[in-house]
TORKOL-4160 file (C-alpha; in steps of 0.2 Angstrom, whole numbers, padded with zeros to 4 digits, m for minus):
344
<pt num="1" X="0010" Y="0087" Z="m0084"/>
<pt num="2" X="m0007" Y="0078" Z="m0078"/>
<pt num="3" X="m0022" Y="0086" Z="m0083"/>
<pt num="4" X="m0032" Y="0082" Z="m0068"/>
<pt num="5" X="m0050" Y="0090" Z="m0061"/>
<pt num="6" X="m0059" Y="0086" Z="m0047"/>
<pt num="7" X="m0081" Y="0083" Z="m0046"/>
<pt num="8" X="m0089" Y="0090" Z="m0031"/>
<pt num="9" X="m0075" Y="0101" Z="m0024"/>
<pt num="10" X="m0083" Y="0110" Z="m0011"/>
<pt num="11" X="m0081" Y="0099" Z="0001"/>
<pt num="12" X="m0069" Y="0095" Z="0016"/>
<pt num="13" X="m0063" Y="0079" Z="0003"/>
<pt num="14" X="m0063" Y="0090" Z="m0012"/>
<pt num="15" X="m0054" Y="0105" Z="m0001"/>
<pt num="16" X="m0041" Y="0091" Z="0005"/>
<pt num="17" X="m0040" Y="0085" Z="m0014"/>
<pt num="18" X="m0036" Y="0103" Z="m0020"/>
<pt num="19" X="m0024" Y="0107" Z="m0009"/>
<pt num="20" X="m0013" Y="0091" Z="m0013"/>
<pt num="21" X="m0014" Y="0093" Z="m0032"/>
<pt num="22" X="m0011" Y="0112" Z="m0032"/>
<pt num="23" X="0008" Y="0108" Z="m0026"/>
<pt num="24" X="0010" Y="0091" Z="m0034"/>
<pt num="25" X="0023" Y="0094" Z="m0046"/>
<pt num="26" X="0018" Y="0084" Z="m0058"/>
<pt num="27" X="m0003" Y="0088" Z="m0058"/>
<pt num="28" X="m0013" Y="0102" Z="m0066"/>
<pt num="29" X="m0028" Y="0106" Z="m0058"/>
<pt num="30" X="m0039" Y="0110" Z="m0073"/>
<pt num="31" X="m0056" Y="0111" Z="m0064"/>
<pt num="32" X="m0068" Y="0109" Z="m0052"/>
<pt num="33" X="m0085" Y="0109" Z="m0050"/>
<pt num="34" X="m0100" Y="0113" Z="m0038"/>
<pt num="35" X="m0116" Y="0117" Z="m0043"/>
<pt num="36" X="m0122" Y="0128" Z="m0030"/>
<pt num="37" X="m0106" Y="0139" Z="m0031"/>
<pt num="38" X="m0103" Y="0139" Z="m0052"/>
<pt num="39" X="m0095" Y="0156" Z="m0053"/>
<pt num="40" X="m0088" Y="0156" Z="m0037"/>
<pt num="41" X="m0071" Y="0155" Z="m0033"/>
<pt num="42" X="m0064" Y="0141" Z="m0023"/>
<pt num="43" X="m0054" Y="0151" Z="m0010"/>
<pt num="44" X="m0073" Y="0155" Z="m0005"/>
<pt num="45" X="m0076" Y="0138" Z="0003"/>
<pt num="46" X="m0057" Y="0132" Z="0006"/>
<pt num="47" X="m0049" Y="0151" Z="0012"/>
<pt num="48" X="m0032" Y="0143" Z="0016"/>
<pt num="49" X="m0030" Y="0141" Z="m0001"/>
<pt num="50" X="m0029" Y="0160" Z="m0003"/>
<pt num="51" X="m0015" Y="0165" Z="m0015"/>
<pt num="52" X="m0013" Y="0148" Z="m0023"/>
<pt num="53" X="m0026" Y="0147" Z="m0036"/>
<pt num="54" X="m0035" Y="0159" Z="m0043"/>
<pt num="55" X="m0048" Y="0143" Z="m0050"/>
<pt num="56" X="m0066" Y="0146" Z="m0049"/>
<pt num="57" X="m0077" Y="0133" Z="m0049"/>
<pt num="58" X="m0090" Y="0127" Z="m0062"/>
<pt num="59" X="m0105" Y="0116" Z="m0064"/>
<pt num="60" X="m0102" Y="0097" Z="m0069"/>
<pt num="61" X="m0110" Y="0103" Z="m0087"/>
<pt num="62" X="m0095" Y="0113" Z="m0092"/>
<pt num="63" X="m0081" Y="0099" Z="m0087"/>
<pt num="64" X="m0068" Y="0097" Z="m0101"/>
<pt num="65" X="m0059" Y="0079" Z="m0105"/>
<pt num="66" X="m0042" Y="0077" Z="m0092"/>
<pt num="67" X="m0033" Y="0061" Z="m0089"/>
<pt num="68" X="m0039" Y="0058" Z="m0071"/>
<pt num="69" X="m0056" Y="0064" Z="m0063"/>
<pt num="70" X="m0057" Y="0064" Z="m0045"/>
<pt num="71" X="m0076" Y="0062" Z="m0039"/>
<pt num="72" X="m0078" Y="0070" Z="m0021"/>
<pt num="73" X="m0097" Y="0068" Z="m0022"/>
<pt num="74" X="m0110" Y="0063" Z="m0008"/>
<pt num="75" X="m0112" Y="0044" Z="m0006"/>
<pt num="76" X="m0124" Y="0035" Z="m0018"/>
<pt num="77" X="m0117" Y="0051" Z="m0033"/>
<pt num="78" X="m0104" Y="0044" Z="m0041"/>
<pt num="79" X="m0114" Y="0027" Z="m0040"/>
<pt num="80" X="m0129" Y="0036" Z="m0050"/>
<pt num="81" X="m0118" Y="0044" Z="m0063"/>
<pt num="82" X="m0104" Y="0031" Z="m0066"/>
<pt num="83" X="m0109" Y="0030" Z="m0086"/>
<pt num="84" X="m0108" Y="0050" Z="m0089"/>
<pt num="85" X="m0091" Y="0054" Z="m0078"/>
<pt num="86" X="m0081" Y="0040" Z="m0086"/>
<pt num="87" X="m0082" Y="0049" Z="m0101"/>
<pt num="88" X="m0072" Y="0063" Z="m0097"/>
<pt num="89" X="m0056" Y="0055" Z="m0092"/>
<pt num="90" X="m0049" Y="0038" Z="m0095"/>
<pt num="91" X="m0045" Y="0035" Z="m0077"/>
<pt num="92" X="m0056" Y="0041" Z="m0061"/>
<pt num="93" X="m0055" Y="0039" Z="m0040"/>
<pt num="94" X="m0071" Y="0041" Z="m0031"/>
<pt num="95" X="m0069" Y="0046" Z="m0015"/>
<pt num="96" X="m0084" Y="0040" Z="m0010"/>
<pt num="97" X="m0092" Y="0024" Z="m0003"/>
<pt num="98" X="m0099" Y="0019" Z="m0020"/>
<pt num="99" X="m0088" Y="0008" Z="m0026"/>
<pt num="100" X="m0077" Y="m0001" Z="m0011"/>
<pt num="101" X="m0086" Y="m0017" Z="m0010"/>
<pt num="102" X="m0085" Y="m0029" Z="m0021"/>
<pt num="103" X="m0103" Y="m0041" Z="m0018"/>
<pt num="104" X="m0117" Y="m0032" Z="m0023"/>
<pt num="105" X="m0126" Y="m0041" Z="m0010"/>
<pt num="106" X="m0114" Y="m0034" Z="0003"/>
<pt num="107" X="m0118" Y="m0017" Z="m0002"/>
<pt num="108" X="m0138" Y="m0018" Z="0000"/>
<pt num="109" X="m0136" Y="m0026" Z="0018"/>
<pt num="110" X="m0124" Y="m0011" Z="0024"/>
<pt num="111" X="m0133" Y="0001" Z="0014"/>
<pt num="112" X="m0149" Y="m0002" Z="0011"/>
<pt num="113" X="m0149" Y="m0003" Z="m0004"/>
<pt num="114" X="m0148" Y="m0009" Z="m0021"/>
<pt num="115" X="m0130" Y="m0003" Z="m0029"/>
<pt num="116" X="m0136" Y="0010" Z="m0044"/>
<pt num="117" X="m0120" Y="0004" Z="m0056"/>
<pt num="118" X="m0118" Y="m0016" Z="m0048"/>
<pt num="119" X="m0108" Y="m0019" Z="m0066"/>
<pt num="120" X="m0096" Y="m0008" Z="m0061"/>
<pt num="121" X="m0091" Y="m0014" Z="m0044"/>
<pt num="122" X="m0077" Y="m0026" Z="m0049"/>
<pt num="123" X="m0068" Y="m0013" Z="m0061"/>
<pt num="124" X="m0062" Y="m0003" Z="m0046"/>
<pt num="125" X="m0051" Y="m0008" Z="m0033"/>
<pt num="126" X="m0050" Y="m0004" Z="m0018"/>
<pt num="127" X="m0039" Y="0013" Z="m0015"/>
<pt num="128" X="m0027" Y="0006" Z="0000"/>
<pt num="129" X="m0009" Y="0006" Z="m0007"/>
<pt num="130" X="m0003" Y="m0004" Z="0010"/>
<pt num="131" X="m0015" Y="m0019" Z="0004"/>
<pt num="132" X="m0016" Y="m0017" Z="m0016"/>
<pt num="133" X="m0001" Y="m0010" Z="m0021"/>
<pt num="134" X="m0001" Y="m0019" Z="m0037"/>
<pt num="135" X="m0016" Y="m0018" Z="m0043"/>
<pt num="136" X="m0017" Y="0003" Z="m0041"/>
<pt num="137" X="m0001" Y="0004" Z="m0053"/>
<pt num="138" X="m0014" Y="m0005" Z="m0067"/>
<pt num="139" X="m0032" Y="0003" Z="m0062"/>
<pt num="140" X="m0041" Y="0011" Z="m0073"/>
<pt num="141" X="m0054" Y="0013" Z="m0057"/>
<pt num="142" X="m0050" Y="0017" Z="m0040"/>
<pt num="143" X="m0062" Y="0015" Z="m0027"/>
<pt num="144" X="m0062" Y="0029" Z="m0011"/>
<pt num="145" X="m0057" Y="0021" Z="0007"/>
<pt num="146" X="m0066" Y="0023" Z="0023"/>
<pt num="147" X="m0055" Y="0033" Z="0037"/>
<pt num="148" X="m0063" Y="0023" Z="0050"/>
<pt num="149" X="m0059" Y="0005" Z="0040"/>
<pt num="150" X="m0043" Y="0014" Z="0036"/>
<pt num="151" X="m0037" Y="0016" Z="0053"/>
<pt num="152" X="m0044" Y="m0003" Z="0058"/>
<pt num="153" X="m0037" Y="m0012" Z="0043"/>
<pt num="154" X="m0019" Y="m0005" Z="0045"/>
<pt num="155" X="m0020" Y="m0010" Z="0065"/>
<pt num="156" X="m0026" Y="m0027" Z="0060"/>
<pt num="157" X="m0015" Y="m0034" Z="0043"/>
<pt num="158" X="0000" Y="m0036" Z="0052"/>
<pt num="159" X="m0007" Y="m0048" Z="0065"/>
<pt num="160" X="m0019" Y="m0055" Z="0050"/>
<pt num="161" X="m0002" Y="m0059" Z="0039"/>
<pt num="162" X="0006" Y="m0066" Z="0051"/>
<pt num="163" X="m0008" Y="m0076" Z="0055"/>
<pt num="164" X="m0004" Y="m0074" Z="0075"/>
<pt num="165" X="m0026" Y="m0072" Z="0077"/>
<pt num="166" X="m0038" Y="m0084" Z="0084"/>
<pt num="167" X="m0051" Y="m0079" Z="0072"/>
<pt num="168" X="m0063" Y="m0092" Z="0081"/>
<pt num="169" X="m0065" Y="m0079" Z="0096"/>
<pt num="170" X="m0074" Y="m0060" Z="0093"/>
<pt num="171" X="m0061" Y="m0045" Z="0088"/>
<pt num="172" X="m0068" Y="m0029" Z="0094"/>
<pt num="173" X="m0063" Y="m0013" Z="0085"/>
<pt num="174" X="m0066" Y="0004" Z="0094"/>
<pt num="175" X="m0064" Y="0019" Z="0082"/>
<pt num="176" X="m0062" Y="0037" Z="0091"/>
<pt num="177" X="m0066" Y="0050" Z="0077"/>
<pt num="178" X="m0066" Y="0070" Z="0076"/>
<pt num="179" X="m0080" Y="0080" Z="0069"/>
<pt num="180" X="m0074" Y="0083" Z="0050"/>
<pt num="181" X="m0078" Y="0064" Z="0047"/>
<pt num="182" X="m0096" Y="0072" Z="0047"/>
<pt num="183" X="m0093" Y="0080" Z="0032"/>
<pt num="184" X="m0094" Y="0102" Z="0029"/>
<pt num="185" X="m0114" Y="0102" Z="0029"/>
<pt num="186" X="m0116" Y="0104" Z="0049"/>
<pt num="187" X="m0131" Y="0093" Z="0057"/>
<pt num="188" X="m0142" Y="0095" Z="0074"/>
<pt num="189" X="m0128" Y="0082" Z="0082"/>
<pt num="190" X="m0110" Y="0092" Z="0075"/>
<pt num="191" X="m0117" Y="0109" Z="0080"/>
<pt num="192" X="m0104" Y="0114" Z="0088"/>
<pt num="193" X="m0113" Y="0117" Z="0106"/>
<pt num="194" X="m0118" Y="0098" Z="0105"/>
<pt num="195" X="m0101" Y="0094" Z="0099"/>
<pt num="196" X="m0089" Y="0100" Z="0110"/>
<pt num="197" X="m0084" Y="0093" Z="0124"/>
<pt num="198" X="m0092" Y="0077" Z="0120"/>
<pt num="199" X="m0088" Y="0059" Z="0122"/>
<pt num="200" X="m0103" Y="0052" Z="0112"/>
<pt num="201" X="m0105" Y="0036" Z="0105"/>
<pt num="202" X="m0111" Y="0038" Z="0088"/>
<pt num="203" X="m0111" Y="0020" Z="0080"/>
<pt num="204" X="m0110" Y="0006" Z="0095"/>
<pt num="205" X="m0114" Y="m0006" Z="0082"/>
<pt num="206" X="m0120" Y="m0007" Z="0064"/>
<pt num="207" X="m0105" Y="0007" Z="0057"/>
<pt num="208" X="m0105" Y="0001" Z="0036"/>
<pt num="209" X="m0086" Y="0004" Z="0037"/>
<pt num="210" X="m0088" Y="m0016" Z="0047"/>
<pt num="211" X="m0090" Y="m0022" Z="0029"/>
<pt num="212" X="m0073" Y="m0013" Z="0022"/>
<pt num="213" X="m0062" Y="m0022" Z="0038"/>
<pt num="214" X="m0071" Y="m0039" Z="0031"/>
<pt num="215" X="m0068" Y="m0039" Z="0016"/>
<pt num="216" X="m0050" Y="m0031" Z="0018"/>
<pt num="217" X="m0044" Y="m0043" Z="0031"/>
<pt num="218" X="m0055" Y="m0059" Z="0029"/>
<pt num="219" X="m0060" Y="m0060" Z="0047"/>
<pt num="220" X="m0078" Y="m0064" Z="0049"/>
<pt num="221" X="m0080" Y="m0060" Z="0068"/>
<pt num="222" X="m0076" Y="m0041" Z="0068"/>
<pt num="223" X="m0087" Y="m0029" Z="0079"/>
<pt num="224" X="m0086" Y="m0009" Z="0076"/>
<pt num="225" X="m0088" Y="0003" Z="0087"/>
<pt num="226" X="m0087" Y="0022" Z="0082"/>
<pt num="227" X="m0087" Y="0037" Z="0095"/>
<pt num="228" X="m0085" Y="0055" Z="0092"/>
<pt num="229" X="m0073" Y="0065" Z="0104"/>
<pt num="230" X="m0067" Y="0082" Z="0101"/>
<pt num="231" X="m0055" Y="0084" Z="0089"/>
<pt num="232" X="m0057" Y="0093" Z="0072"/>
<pt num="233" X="m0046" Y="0078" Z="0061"/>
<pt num="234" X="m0040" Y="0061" Z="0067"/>
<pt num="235" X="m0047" Y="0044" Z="0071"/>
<pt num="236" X="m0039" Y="0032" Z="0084"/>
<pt num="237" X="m0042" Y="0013" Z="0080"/>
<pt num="238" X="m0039" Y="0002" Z="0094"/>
<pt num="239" X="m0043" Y="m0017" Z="0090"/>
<pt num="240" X="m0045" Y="m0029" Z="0103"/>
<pt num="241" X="m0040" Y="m0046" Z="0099"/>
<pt num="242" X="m0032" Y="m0064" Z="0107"/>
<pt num="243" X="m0020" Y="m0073" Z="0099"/>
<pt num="244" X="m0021" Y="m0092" Z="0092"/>
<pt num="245" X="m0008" Y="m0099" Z="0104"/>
<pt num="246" X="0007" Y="m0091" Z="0115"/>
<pt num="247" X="0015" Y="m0075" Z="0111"/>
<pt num="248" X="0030" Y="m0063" Z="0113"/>
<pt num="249" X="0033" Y="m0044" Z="0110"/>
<pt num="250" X="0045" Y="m0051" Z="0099"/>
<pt num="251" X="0035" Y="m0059" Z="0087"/>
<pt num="252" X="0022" Y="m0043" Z="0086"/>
<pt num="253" X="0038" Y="m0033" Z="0082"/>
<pt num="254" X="0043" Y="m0047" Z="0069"/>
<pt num="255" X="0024" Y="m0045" Z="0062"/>
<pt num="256" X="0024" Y="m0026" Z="0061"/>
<pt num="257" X="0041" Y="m0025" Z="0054"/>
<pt num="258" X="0037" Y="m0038" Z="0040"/>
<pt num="259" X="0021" Y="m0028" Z="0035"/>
<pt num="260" X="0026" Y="m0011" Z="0035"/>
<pt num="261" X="0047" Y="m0009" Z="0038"/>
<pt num="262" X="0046" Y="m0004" Z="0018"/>
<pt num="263" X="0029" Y="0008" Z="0017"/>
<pt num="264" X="0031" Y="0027" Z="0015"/>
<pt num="265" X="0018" Y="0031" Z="0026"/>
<pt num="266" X="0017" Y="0020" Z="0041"/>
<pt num="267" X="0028" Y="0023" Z="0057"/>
<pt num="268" X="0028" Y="0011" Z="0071"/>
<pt num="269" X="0026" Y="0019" Z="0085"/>
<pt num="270" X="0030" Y="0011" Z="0103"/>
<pt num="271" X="0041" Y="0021" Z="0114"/>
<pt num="272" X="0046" Y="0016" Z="0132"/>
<pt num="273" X="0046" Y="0034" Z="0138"/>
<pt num="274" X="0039" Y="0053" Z="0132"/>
<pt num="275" X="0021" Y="0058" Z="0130"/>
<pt num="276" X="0019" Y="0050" Z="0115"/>
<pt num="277" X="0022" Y="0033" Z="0116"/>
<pt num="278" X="0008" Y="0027" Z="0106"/>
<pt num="279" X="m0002" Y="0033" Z="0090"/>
<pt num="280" X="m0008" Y="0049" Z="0092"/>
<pt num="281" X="m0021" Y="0059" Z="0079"/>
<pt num="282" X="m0017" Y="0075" Z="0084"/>
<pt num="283" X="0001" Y="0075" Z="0077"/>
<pt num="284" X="m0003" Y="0068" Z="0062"/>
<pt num="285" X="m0014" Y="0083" Z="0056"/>
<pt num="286" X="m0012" Y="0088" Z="0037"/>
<pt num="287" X="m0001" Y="0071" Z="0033"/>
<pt num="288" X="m0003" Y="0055" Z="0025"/>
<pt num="289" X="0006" Y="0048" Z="0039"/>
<pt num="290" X="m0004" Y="0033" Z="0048"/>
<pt num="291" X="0006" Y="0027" Z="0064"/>
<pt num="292" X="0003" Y="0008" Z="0068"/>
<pt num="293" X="0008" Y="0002" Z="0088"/>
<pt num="294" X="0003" Y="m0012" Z="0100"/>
<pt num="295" X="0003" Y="m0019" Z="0117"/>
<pt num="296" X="0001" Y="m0036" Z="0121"/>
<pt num="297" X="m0007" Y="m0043" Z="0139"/>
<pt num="298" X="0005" Y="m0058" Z="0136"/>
<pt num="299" X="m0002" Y="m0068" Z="0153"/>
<pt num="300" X="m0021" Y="m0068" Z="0143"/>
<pt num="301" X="m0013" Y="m0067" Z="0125"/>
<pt num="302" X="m0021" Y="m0053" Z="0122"/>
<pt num="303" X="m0017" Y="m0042" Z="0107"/>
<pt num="304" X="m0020" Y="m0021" Z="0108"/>
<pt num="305" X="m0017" Y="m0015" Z="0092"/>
<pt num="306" X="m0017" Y="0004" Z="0087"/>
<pt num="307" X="m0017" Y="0015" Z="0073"/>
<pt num="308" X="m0019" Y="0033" Z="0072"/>
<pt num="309" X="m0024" Y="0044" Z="0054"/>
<pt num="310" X="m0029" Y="0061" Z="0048"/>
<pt num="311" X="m0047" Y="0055" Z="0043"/>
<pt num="312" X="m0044" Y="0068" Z="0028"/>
<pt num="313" X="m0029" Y="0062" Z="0023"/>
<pt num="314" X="m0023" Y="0046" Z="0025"/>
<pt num="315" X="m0045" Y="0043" Z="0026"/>
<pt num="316" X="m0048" Y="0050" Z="0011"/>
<pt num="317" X="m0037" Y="0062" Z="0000"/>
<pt num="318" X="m0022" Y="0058" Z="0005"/>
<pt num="319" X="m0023" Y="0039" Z="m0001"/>
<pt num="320" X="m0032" Y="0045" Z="m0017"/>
<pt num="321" X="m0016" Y="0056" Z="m0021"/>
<pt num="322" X="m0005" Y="0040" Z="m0016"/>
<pt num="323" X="m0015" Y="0031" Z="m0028"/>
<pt num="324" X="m0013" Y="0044" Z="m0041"/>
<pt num="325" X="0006" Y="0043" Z="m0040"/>
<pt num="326" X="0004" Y="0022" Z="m0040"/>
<pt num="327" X="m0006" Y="0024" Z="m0055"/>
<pt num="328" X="0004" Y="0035" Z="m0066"/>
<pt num="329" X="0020" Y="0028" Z="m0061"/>
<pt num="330" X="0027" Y="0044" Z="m0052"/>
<pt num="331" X="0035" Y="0042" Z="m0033"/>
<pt num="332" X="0023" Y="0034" Z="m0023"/>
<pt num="333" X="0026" Y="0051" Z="m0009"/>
<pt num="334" X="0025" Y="0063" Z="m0022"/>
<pt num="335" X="0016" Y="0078" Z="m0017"/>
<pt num="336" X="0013" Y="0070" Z="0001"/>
<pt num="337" X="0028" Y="0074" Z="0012"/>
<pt num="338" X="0020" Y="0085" Z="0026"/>
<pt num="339" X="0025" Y="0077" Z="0041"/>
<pt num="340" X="0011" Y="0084" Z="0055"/>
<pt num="341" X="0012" Y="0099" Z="0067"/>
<pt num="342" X="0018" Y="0099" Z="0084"/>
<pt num="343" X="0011" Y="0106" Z="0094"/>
<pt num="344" X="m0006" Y="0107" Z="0087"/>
């Protein structure tokens, strides 16, 4: 069984985190920490947890060696205390933004600045099992991946392998996120009387998630937009892009099929008729599920491309579990077969 204990638990993240591992057949969640609850039990910030665990957290002081540390911690965290976690377990993920890029450089400009641990960058890769696969089943170190760069890098890698892009022209990326991508500490803009109802746009330009599709997909001209709409979980990625010469549905499908016809977790989604013909958050609440369509203006050559998450999962704790599984050699879904609710 894997001795497994998870930094900064509190959390949304570290809440989503928990709730995996406690029915993962194959992990033991030995602890978690919060220093301002130390004492408390977990079931005080995460109640759906009732009657599953009778764990209490504790401060980072008292953690105990395991054989993989999960950090949940606020950006810039993990980054700050790289040298001290890594000694209680001889593999970590970090959930955070710390460790995601690779160029130093990169991470001052979409940051602002310098990286605490820039030695450490290219130890971890990058936690996204549909574009490292590999690389996971070796990693010592596992970087966290962003739900918005999540959702746009699993729209764009078909059309990228398949090279059907014309990469001279701008591809716009528009990002529809709910309000649990701001995190469990509530600011003036997600109280909720400023929140609901709203169709605000919260990053028109300058989201740091830009630099993850970059560096993912190599595509240099890549524009993010992020707007908040209410909804609880999900983000809805809708790329805008044209192709590099004529095009056909049939050679989308042949693109979306050779990427993804084999992944666990990614459902092509493109019905003629019903309510949900394209990807849709809402049904994909509580699963690792990431459903990928498209719909192609064929007369302009222009490529619509949509995927839908769970920002918590398939954002955040869903991959790092699916990364766990990679790492250890267990069934990539292990632990990760919820399919959604319906009706939400």
């Amino acid at each position: 069984m894997l001795r497994v204990s998870i930094i900064g638990g509190s959390g949304y993240v570290g809440g989503e985190l928990l709730r995996l591992l406690l029915a993962h057949p194959q992990a033991h969640v030995a602890q978690v920490t919060s220093e301002r609850l130390a004492g408390k039990p977990v079931t005080s910030t995460h109640p759906n947890l009732r009657g599953r665990t009778a764990l209490q957290y504790v401060s980072a002081a008292q953690i105990e060696p395991c054989d993989l540390l999960f950090v949940a911690l606020p950006h810039g965290e993990a980054a700050r205390r790289i040298e001290a976690l890594a000694q209680h377990a001889p593999r970590l993920i970090d959930c955070s933004a710390d460790f995601r890029l690779r160029d130093p450089a990169v991470y001052q400009h979409w940051y602002g600045a310098p990286h605490a641990a820039p030695t450490w960058l290219d130890r971890f890769v990058y936690g996204l099992p549909e574009l490292e696969r590999e690389a996971l089943r070796t990693a010592r170190y596992v970087s966290g991946v962003g739900c918005n760069a999540t959702a746009a890098n699993l729209a764009l890698l078909p059309l990228v392998r398949a090279g059907l892009l014309d990469t001279s022209r701008d591809i716009v990326v528009d990002v529809k996120v709910g309000s649990s991508e701001g995190g469990a500490q509530a600011s003036d803009s997600s109280h909720h009387p400023e929140r609901s109802g709203v169709v605000r746009s919260f990053a028109p330009v300058g989201h740091r998630h830009t630099a993850e599709i970059t560096q993912a997909t190599g595509l240099s001209r890549v524009h993010l937009s992020i707007t908040s709409v209410e909804l609880v979980r999900g983000a809805l990625a809708t790329v805008h892009a044209f192709a590099a010469g004529p095009i056909s549905e049939k050679d989308l499908w042949r693109a979306y099929r050779s990427s993804y016809s084999s992944e666990p977790f990614i459902r092509i989604i493109r019905e003629r008729q019903g309510t949900y013909r394209l990807p849709e958050p809402k049904i994909l609440a509580g699963s690792n599920y990431a459903d990928v369509g498209f719909a192609l203006d064929e007369a302009h050559g222009r490529i619509v491309s949509i995927c839908a998450i769970d920002n918590l999962m398939k954002g955040a704790a869903g991959s790092a579990v699916q990364c766990m599984n990679l790492m250890f050699g267990f069934d990539e879904t292990t632990g990760l077969e919820f399919a959604g609710l319906h009706p939400v």
